[in-house]
N, C-alpha and C positions, 0 to 999 in steps of 0.2 A: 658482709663479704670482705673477705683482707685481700688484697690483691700485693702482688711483689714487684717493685720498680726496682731501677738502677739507683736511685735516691731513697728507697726505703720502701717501707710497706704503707699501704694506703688504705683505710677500713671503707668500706660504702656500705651508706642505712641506709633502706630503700622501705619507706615509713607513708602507710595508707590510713586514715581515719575516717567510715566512712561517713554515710551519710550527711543530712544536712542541717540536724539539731546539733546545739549550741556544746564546744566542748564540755566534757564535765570537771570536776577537781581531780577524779580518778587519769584521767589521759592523761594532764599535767603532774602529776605525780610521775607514774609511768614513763613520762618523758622525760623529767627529770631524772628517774634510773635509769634510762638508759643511757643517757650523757653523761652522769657518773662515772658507770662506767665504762665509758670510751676515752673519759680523759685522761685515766690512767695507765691508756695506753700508749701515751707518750710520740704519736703520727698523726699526719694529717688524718681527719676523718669528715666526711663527705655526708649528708643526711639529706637525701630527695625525696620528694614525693609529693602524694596529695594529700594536704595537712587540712583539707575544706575549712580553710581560716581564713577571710579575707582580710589577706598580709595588705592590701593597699589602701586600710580604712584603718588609719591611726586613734581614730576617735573608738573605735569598736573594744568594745573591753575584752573579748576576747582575744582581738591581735594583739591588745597592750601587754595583757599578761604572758603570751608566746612570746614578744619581743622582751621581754622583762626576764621570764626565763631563759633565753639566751645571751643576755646580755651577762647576764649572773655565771653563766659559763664559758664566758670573752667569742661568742659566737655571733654570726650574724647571715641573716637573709639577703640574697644579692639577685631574688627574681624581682625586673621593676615592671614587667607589661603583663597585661592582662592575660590568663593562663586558662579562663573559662568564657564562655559562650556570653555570658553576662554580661561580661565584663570586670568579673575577681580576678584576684589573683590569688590562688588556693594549690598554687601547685609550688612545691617551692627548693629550692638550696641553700642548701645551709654550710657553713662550714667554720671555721674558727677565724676568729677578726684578722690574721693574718697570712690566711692561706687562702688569698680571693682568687675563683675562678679567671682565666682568662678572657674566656665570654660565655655569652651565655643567649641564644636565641631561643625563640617560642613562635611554633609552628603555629599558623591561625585555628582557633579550637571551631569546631561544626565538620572538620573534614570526615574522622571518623568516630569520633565523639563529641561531647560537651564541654572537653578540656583539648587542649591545645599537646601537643608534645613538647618538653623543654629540653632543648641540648646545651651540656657544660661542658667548655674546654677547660682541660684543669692543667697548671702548673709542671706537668711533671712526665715524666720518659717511660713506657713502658718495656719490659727487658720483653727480646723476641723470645716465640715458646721453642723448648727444647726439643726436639724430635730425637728418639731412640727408636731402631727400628728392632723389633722383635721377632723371631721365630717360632710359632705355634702352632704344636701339634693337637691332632684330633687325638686326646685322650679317649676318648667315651669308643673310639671304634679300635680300641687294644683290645686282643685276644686274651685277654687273663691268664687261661691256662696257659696257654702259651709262654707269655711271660714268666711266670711261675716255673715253668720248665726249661725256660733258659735260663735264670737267675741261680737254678738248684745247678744245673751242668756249671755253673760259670765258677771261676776262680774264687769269686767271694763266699761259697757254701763249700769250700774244701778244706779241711784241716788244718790251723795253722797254729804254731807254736805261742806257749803262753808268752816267750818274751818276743810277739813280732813286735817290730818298730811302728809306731803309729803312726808316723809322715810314712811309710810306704803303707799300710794298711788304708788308708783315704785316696793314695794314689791308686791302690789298685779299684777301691770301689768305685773313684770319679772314673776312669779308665774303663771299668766294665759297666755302668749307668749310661756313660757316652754311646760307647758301642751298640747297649741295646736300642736305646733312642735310636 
């Protein structure tokens, strides 16, 4: 998802693995594209979720190799407390070695899962959303014929010479399109 701030655009990977057998070479692979290509998009980019890797067992070869893969793309993991029922930490944020969240809390996980909810504050300003207000008609309950019958009376289906001017030929059709609206 790219989202739009007042400082730029911000990408968020919202990235699920599930189960609870051991990553394969294929996920790491896979992950590795996708970080590819997020780097060359040249913004902060944000990568949450639940990577069922427990990031808090340095010795486990497979956290070695996720921390080793993101190291290799100046990235890093900033969940430190426990994010499952266990006591793992398998739910995670990621983001690049210099775009560290502000904080980051973890809801106690048993509330309405197994996993805990984690919240990131991140660095940066969101622009308020724009509101345009719109008028809309119920097309689908226009009279067809009808229409068709005013359109054929109206200015726009009368004889007009080959040299009319085209700024008045647009004004008369915007003019008589308003009207019928």
């Amino acid at each position: 998802m790219r989202l739009s701030t007042e400082n730029g655009p911000l990408v968020v990977v919202n990235l699920y693995r599930p189960g609870s057998d051991r990553p394969t070479s294929l996920f790491y692979d896979e992950l590795s594209a996708v970080l590819e290509t997020l780097v060359v998009l040249s913004c902060p980019v944000v990568v949450g979720g639940d990577f069922n890797i427990p990031a808090q067992d340095r010795d486990d070869s497979s956290c070695r190799r996720l921390m080793e893969l993101l190291t290799s793309f100046d990235m890093m993991q900033h969940v430190s407390a426990p994010t499952q029922i266990h006591g793992n930490t398998l739910d995670l944020v990621v983001t690049a070695a210099h775009f560290k969240p502000l904080s980051i809390d973890v809801d106690p996980a048993g509330m309405l899962s197994d996993h805990g909810l984690v919240v990131c504050r991140l660095p940066l300003v969101v622009e308020p959303a724009s509101v345009a207000e719109k008028l809309v008609r119920g097309w689908r309950r226009v009279d067809r014929t009808e229409l068709r019958r005013v359109l054929e009376d109206s200015e726009l289906c009368r004889q007009t010479s080959d040299d009319a001017d085209v700024d008045q030929l647009f004004t008369t059709y915007d003019t008589v399109l308003r009207d019928v609206a």
